[in-house]
N, C-alpha and C positions, 0 to 999 in steps of 0.2 A: 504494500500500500504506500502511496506515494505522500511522505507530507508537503508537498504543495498545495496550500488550497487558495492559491490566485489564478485565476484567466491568466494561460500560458499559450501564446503563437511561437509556436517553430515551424520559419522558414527553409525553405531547401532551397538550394538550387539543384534542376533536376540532370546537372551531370558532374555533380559535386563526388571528388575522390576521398574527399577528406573526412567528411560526414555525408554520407550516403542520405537522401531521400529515406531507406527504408529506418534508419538510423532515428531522426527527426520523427517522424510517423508512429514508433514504436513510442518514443520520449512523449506524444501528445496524448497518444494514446492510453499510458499509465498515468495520466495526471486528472482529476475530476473534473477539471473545465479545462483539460488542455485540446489546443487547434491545428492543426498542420498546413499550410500551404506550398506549393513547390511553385516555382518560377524558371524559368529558361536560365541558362548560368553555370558557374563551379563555385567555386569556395566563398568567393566576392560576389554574392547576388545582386545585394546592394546596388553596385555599383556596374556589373554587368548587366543587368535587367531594375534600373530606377525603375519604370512605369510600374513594372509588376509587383517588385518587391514595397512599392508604397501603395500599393492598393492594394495589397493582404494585408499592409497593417492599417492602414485604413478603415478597413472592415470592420477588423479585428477591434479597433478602436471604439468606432459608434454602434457596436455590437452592443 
């Protein structure tokens, strides 16, 4: 059991070596309000995929 109990978004970028997509996904997955999005990108999503990676958190925000 996870003790996180804050709203948790893990981003991926979906050809990330470093932290795998399946990686992040698992991590959202065991958290009671955790979220997962994946974006185009590797390690540096952020910055390889702006659009996308601020519109997950975005969401994730005014969720």
């Amino acid at each position: 059991m996870s003790k996180i109990t804050v709203p948790l978004l893990t981003i991926a970028g979906d050809d990330d070596p470093v932290c795998p997509p399946s990686d992040l996904q698992h991590i959202a997955d065991t958290v009671a309000d955790g979220r997962f999005a994946q974006v185009p990108g590797r390690h540096i999503c952020n910055v390889e995929s702006p659009a996308g990676f601020t519109g997950a958190l975005r969401a994730f925000l005014n969720d």
